[in-house]
C-alpha positions as semicolon CSV with decimal commas, in nm:
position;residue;x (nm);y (nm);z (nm)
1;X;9,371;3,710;6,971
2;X;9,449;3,405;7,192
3;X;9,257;3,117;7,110
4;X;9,194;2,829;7,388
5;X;9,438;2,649;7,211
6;X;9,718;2,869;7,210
7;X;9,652;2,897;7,608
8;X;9,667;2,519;7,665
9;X;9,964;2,478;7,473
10;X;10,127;2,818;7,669
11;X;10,027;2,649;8,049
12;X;10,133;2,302;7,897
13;X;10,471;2,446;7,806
14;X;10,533;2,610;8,156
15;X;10,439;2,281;8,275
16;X;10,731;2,149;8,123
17;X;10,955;2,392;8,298
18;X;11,192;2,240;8,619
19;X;11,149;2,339;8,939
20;X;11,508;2,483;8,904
21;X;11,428;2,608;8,558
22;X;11,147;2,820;8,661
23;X;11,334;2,943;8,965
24;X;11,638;3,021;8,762
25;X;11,362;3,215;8,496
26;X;11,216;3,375;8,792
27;X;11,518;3,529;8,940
28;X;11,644;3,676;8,606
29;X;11,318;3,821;8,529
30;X;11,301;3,961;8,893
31;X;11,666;4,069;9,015
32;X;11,519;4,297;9,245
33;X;11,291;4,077;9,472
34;X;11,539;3,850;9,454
35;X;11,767;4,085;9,593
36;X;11,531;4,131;9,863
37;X;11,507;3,780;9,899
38;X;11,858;3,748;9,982
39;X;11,856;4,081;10,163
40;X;11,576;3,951;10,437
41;X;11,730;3,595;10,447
42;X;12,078;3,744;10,552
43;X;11,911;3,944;10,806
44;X;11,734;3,691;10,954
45;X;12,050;3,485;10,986
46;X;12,212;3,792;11,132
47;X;11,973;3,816;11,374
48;X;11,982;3,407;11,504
49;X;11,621;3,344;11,318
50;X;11,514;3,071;11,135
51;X;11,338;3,081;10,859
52;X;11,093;2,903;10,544
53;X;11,150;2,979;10,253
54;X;10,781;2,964;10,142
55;X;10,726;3,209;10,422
56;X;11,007;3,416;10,304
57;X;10,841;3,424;9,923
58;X;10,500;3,491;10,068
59;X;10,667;3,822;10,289
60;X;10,880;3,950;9,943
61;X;10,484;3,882;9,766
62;X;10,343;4,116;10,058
63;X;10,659;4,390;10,085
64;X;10,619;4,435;9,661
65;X;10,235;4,450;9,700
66;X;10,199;4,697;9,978
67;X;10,476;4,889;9,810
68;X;10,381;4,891;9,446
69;X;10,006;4,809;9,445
70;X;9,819;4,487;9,445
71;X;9,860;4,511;9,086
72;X;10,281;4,509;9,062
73;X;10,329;4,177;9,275
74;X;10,626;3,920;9,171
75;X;10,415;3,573;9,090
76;X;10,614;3,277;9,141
77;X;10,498;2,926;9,148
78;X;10,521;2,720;9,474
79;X;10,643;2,429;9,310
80;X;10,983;2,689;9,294
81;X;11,046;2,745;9,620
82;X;11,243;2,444;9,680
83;X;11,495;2,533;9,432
84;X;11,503;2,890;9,514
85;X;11,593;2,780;9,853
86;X;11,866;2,607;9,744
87;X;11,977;2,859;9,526
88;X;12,007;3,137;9,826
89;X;12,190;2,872;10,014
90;X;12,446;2,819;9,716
91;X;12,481;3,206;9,652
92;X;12,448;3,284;10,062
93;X;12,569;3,003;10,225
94;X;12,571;3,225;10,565
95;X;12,209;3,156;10,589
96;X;12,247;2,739;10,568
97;X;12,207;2,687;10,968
98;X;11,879;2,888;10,941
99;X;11,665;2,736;10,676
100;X;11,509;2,409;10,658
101;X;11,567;2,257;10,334
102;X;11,399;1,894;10,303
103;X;11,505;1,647;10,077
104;X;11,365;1,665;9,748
105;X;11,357;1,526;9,424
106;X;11,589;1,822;9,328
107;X;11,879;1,658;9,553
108;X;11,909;1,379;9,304
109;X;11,712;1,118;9,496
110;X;11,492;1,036;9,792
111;X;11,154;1,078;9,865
112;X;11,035;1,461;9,891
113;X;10,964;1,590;10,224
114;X;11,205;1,360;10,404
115;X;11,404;1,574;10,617
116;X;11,790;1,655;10,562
């Protein structure tokens, strides 16, 4: 049995987690939405659209949901998405002219949400 304890020091610990970590933890526990990910940024970009990312996250949430249940959906924290962004744009640079990526503390300075 989990005691209150054990739960504080469980959240505290993901707390500790990157942004990059968790989106690096996310992707290897969840190689199939994030091959969906990559699937519906590419078409986007195929197609002249621009895109968000957090958008994009929400539609893969929605796509798994209606397809598996309400039950089976892929959580991912929002304090992520900036580093998953960046990691689609590293492993599908194709889709760069399309998404907006503001600065952020992950780009080794600046103030987050100045723009690029």
């Amino acid at each position: 049995m989990t005691t209150q304890l054990d739960i504080f020091a469980i959240a505290t610990e993901k707390a500790r987690k990157s942004p990059l970590e968790s989106a690096s933890a996310w992707i290897a526990a969840n190689p199939e939405a994030w091959r969906y990910v990559k699937s519906q940024a590419r078409f986007a970009a195929e197609h002249g659209h621009k895109f968000g990312m957090k958008a994009l996250m929400e539609h893969v949430r929605w796509h798994f949901a209606v397809q598996r249940g309400a039950e089976d959906t892929y959580a991912i924290n929002n304090n992520a998405v900036s580093a998953l962004a960046r990691l689609l744009v590293s492993q599908c640079p194709e889709v760069r002219p399309y998404i907006e990526l503001r600065r952020s503390t992950l780009d080794g300075g600046g103030r987050k949400g100045d723009g690029l």
